[in-house]
Backbone as CSV, one residue per row, in Angstrom:
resi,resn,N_x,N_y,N_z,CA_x,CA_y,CA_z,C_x,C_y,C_z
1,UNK,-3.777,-19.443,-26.498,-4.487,-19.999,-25.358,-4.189,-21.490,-25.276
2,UNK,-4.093,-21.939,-24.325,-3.213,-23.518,-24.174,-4.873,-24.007,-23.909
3,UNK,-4.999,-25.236,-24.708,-6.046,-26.213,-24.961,-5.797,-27.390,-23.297
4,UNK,-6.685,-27.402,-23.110,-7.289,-28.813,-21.812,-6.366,-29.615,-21.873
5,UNK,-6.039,-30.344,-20.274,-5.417,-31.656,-21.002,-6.585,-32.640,-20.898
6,UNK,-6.003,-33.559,-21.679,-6.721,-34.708,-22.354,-6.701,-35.622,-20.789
7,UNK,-8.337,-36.192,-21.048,-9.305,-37.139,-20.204,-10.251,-36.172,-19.408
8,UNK,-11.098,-36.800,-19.174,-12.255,-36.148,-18.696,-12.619,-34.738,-18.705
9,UNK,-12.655,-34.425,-19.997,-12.893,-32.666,-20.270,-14.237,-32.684,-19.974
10,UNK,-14.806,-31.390,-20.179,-16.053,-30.859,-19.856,-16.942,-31.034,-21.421
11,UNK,-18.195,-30.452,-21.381,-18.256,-30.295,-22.842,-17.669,-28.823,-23.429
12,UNK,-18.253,-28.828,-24.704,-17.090,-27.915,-24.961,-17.411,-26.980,-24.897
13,UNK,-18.867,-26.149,-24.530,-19.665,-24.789,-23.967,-18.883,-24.511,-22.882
14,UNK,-18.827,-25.634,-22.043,-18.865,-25.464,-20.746,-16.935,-25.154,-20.581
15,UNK,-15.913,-25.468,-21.659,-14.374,-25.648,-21.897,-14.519,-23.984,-22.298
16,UNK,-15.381,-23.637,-23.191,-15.224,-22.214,-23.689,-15.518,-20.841,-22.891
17,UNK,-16.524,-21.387,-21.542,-17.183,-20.538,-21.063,-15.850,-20.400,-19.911
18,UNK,-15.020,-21.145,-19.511,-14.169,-21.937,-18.544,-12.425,-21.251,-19.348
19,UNK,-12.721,-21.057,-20.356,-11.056,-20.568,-20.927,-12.250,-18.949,-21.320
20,UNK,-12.507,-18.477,-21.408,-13.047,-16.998,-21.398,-13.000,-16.298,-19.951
21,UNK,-13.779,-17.322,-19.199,-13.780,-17.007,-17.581,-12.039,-16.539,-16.996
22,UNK,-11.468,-17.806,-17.631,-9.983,-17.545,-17.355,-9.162,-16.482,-17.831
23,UNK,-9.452,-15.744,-19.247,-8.635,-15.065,-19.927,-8.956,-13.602,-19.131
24,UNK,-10.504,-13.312,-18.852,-11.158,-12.174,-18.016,-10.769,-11.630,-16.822
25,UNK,-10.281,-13.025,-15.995,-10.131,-12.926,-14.525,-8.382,-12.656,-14.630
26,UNK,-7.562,-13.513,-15.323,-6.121,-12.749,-15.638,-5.887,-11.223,-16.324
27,UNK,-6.823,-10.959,-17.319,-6.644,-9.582,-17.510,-7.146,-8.220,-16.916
28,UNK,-8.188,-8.699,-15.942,-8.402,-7.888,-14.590,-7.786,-8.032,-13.819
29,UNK,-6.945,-9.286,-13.450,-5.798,-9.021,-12.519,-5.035,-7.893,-13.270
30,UNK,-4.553,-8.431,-13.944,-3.070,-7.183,-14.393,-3.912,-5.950,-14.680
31,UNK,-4.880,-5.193,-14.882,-5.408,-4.041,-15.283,-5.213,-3.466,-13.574
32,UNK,-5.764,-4.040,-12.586,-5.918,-3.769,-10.908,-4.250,-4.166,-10.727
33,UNK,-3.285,-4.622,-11.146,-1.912,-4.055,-10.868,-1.766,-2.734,-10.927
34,UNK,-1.966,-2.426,-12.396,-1.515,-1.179,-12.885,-1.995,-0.107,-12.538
35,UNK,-3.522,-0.179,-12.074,-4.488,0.698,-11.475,-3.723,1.064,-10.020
36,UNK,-3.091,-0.135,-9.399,-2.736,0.122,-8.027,-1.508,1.099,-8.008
37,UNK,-0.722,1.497,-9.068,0.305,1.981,-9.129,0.005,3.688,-9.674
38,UNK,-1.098,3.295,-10.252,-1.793,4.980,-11.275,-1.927,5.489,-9.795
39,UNK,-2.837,4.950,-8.967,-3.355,5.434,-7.970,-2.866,6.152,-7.038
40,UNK,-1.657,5.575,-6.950,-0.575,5.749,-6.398,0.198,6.758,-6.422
41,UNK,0.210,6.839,-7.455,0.779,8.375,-8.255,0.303,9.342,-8.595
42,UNK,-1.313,8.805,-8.233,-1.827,10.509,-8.226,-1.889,10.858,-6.859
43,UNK,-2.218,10.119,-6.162,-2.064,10.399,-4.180,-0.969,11.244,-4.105
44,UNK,0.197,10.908,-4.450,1.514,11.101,-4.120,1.761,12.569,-5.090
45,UNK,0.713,12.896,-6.308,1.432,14.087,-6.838,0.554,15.452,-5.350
46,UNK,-0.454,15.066,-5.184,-1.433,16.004,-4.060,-0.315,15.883,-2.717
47,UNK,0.004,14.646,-2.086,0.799,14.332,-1.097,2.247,15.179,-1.144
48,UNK,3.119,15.448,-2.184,3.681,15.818,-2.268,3.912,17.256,-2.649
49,UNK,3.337,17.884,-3.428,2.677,18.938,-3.254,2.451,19.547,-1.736
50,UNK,1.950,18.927,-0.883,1.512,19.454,0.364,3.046,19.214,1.481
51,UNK,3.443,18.491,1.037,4.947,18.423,1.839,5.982,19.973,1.604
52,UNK,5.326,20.333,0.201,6.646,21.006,-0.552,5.917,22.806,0.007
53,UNK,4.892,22.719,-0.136,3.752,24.127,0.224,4.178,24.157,2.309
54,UNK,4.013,23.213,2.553,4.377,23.061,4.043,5.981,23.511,4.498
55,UNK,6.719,22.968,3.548,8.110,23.457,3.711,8.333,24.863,3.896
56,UNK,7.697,24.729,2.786,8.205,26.156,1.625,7.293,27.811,3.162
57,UNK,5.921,27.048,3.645,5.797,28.567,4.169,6.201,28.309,5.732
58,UNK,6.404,26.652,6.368,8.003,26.785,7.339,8.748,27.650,7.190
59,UNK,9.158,28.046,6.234,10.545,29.315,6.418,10.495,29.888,5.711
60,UNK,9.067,30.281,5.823,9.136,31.770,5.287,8.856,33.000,6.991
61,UNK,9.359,33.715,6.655,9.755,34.640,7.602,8.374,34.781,8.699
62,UNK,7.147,35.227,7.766,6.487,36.088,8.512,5.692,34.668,9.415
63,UNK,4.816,34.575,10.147,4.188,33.335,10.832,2.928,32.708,9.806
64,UNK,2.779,32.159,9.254,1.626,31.246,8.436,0.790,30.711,9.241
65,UNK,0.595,29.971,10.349,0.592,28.941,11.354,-1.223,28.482,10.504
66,UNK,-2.129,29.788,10.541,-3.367,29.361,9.684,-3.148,28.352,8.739
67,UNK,-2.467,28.883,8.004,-1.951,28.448,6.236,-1.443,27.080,6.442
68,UNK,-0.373,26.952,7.090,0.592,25.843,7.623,-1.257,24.605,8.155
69,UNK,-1.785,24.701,8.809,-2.843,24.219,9.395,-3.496,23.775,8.559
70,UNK,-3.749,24.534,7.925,-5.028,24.359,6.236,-4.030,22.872,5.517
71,UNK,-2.958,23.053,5.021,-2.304,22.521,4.263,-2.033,20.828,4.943
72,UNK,-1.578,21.031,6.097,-1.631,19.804,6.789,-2.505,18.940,6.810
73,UNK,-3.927,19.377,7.186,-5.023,19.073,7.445,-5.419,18.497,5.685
74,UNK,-5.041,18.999,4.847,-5.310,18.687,3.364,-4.522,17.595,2.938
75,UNK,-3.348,17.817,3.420,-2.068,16.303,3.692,-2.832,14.897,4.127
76,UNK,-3.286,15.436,5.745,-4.185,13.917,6.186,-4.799,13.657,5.439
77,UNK,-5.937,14.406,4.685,-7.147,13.592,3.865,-6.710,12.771,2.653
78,UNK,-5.331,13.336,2.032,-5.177,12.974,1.065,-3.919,11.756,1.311
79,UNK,-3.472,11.593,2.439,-3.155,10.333,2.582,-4.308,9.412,2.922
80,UNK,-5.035,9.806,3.650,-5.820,8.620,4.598,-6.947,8.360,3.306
81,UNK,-6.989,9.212,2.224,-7.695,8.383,0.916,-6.748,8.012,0.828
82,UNK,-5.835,7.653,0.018,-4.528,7.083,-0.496,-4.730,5.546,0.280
83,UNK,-4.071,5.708,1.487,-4.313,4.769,2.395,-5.758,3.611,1.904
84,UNK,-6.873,3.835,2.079,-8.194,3.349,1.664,-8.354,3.157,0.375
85,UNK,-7.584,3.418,-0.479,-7.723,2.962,-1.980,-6.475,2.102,-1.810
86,UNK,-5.156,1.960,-1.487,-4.463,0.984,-1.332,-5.318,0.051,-0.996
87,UNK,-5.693,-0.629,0.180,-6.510,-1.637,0.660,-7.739,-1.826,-0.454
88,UNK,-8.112,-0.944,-1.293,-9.442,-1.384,-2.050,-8.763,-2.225,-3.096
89,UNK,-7.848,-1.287,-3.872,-7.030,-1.813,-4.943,-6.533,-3.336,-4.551
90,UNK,-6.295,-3.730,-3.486,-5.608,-4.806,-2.949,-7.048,-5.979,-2.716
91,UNK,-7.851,-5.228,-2.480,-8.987,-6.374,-2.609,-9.390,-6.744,-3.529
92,UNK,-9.375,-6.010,-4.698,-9.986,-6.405,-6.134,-8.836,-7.500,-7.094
93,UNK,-7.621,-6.804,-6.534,-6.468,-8.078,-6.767,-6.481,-8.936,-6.473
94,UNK,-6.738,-9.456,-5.001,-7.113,-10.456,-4.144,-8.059,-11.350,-4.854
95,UNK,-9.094,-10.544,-4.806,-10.754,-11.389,-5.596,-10.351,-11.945,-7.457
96,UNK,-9.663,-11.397,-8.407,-8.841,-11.895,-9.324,-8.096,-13.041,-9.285
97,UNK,-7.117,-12.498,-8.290,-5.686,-13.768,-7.851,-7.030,-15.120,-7.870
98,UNK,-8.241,-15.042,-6.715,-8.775,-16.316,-6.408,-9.471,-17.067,-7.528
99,UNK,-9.911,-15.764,-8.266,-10.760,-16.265,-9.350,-9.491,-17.261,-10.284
100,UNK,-8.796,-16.367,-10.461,-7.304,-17.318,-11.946,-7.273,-18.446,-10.506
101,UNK,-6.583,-18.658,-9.468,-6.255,-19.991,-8.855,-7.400,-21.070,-9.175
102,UNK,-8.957,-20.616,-8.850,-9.725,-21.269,-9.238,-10.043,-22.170,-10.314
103,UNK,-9.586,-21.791,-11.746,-9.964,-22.031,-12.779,-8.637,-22.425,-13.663
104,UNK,-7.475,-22.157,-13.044,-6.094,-22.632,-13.706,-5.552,-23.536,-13.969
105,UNK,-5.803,-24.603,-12.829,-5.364,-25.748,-12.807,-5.985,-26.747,-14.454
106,UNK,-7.711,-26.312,-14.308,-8.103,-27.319,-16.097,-7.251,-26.325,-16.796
107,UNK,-7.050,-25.126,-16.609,-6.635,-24.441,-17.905,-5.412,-24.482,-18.602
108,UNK,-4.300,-24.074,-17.460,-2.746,-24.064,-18.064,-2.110,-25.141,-16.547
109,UNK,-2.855,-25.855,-15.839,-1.978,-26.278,-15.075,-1.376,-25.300,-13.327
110,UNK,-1.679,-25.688,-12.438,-0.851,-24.955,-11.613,0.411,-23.714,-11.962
111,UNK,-0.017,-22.590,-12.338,1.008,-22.138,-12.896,1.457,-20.932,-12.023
112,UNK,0.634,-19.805,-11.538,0.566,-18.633,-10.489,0.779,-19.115,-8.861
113,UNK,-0.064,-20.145,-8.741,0.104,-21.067,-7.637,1.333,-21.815,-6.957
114,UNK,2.095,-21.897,-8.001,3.687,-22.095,-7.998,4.576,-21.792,-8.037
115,UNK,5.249,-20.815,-6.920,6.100,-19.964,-7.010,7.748,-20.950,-7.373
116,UNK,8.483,-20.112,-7.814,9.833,-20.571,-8.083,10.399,-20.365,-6.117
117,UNK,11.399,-21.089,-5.922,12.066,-21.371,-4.532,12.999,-19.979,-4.744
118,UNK,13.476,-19.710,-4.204,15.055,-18.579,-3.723,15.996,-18.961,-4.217
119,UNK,16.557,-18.263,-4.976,17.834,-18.775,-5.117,18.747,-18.484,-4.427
120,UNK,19.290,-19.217,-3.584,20.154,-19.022,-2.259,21.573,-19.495,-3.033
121,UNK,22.140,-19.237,-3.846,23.221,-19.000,-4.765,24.016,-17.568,-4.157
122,UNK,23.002,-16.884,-4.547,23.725,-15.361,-4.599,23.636,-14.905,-3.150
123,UNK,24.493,-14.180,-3.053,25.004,-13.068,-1.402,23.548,-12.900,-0.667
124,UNK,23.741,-13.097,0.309,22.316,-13.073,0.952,21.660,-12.061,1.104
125,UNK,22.481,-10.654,0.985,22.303,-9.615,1.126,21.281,-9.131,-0.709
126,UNK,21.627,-9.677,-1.173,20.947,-9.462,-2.643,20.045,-10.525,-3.292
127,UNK,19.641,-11.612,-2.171,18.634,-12.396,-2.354,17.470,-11.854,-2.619
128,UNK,16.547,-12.415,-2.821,14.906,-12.114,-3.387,14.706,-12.245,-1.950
129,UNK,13.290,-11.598,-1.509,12.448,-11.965,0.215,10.949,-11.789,-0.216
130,UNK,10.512,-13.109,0.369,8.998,-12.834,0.065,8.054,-11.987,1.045
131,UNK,8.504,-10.384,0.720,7.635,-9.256,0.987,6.216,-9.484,0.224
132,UNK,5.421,-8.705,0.302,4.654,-8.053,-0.456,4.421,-6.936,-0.948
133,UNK,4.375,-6.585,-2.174,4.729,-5.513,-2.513,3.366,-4.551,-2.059
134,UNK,2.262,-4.980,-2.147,0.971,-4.048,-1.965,0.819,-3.918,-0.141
135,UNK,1.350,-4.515,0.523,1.525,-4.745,2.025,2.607,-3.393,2.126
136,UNK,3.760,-3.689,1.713,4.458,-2.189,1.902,4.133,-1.431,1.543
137,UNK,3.369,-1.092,0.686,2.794,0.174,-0.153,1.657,1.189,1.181
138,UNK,0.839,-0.257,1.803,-0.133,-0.031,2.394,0.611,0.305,3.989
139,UNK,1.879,-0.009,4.118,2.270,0.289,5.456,2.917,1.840,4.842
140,UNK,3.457,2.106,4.027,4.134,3.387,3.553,2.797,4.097,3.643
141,UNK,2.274,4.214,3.151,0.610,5.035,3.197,-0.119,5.239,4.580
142,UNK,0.151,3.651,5.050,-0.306,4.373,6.780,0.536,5.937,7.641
143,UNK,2.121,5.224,7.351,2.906,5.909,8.142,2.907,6.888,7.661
144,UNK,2.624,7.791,5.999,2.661,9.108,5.669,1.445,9.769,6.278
145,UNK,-0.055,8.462,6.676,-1.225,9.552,7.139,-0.646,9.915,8.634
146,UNK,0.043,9.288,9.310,0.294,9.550,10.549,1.321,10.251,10.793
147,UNK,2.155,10.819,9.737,2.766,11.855,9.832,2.047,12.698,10.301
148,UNK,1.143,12.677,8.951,0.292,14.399,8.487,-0.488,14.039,9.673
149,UNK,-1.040,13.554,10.277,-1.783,13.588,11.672,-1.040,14.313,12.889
150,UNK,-0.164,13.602,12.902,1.078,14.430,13.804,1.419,15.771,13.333
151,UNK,1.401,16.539,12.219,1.616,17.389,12.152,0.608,18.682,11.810
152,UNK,-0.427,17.720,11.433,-1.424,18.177,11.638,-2.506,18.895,13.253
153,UNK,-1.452,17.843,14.321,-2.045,18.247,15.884,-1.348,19.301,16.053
154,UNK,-0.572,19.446,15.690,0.754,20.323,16.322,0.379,21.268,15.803
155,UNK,0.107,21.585,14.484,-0.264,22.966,13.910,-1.059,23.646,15.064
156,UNK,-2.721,22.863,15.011,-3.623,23.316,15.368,-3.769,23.327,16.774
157,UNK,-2.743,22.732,17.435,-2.153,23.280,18.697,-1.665,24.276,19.151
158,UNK,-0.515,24.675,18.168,-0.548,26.333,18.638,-1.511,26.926,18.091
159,UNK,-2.625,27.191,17.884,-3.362,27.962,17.704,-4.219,28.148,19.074
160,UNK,-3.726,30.234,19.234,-4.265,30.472,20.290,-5.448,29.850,21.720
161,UNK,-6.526,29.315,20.197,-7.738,28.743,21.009,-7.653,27.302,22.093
162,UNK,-6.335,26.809,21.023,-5.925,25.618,21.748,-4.773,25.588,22.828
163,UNK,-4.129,26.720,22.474,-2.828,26.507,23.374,-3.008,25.919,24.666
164,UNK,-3.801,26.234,24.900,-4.183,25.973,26.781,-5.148,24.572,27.262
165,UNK,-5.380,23.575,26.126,-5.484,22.799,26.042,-5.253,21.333,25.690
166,UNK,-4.219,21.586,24.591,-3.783,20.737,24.095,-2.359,20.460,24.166
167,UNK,-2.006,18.799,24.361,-0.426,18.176,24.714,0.645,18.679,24.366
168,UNK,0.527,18.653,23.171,1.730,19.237,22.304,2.794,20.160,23.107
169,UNK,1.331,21.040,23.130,2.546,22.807,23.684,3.455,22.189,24.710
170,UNK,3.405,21.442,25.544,4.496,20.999,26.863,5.146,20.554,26.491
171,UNK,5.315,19.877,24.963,6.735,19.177,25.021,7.394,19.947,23.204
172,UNK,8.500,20.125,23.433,9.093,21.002,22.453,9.392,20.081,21.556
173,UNK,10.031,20.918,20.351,10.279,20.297,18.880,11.364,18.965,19.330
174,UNK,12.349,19.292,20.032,13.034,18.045,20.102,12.393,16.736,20.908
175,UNK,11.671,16.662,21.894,10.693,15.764,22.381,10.046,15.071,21.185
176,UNK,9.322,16.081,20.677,8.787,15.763,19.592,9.673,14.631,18.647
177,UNK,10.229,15.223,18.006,10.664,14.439,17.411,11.386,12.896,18.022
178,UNK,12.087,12.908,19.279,12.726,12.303,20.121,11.330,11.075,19.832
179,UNK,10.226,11.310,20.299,9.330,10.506,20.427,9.007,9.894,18.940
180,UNK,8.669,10.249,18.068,8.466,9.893,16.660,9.626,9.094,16.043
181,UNK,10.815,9.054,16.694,11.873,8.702,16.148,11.854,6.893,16.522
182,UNK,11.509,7.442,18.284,11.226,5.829,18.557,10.104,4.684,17.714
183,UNK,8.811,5.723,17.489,7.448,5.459,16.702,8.013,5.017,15.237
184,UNK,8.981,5.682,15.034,9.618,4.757,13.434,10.395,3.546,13.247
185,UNK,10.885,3.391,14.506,11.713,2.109,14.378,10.904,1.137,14.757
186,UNK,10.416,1.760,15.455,8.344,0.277,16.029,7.972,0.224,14.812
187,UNK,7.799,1.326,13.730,6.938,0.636,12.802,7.616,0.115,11.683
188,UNK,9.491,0.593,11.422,10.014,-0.486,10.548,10.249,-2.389,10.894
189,UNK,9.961,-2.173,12.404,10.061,-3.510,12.903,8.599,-4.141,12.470
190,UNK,7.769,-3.483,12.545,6.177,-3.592,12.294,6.211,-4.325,11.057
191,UNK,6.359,-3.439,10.119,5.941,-3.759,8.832,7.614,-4.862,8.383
192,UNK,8.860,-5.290,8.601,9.253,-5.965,8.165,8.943,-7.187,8.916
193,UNK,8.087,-7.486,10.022,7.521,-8.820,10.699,6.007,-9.339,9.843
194,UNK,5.083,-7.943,9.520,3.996,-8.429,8.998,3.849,-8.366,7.154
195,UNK,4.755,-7.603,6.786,4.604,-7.171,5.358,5.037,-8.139,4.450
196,UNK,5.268,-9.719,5.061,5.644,-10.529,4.280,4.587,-11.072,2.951
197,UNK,4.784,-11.833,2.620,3.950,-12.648,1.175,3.201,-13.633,2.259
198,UNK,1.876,-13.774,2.115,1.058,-14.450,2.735,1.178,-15.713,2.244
199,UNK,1.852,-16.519,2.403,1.346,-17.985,2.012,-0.141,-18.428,1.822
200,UNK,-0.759,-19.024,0.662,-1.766,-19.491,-0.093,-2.038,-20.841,0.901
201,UNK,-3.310,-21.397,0.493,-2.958,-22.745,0.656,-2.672,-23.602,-0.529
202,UNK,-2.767,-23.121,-1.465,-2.140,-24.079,-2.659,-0.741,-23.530,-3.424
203,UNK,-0.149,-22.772,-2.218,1.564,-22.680,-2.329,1.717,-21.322,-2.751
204,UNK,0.714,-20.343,-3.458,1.279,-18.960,-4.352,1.627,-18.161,-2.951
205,UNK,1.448,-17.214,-3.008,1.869,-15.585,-2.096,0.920,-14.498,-2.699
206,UNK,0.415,-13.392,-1.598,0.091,-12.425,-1.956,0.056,-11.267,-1.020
């Protein structure tokens, strides 16, 4: 643990309570990294799972369309949690990050707060970019619930009760897709305009 610098320290309750505060709030940051990534991976074993069950009774011969419906509908929930624990996970990081900026400077000095510059050396194409990594995570998580939403209407569109009500049926699989195709390039433009590293006001990113 790196000791105060010298002149006007605190007393030394108040230095101990102040380097404890600090050691707490950095090791709950990194615990809510790792949490954000567990989380992640259990969404994604249910999420995926439901991609592969969806495939799999797609082509199977006889019509599923119930089954196919059920499964979809189990897809949305389990993105759109996914989705909502991204953003939670990202707040508890957030509330960490402020706590260590807070208390860093008596402790080790501006150190998180100070990012290193780019090294604009190497091919530009293999430069570093200040994304965010929990920002893409959270735009990847939107766009998988709005898959399963989309495919989730469509199921329960052909179903008899709905046929005669709902959009879908008028426009066929290639429309379909035709339209979603445009909806993906809006949202890779989306998320590479907003998914950047937020500038701090005391210089870090998050």
């Amino acid at each position: 643990m790196t000791d105060l610098p010298k002149g006007n320290q605190p007393a030394n309750d108040e230095v101990e309570r102040m380097k404890k505060r600090y050691d707490v709030s950095l090791d709950t940051r990194k615990l809510e990294i790792e949490l954000f990534w567990k989380r992640s991976l259990f969404f994604w074993g249910f999420i995926a799972s439901s991609f592969i069950a969806f495939a799999a009774f797609s082509g199977a011969k006889t019509d599923n369309l119930h089954l196919k419906s059920l499964i979809a509908l189990f897809g949305l929930v389990c993105s759109f949690c996914w989705t909502l624990a991204n953003r939670g996970s990202k707040y508890w990081q957030e509330n960490w990050e402020s706590q260590v900026d807070e208390i860093e400077d008596k402790i080790t000095g501006p150190l998180f707060k100070t990012p290193a510059p780019i090294q604009k050396s190497k091919f530009w194409w293999f430069r570093a970019r200040k994304f965010s990594v929990s920002k893409l995570t959270i735009s990847l998580s939107d766009y998988v619930t709005i898959i399963w939403l989309g495919i989730s209407v469509y199921c329960i569109s052909q179903l008899s009760i709905f046929k005669s009500v709902c959009w879908p049926c008028s426009l066929d699989k290639d429309s379909l897709i035709f339209h979603f195709s445009i909806f993906t390039l809006g949202w890779l433009v989306f998320t590479f305009i907003y998914a950047r590293t937020t500038e701090r006001r005391n210089g870090g990113g998050a």
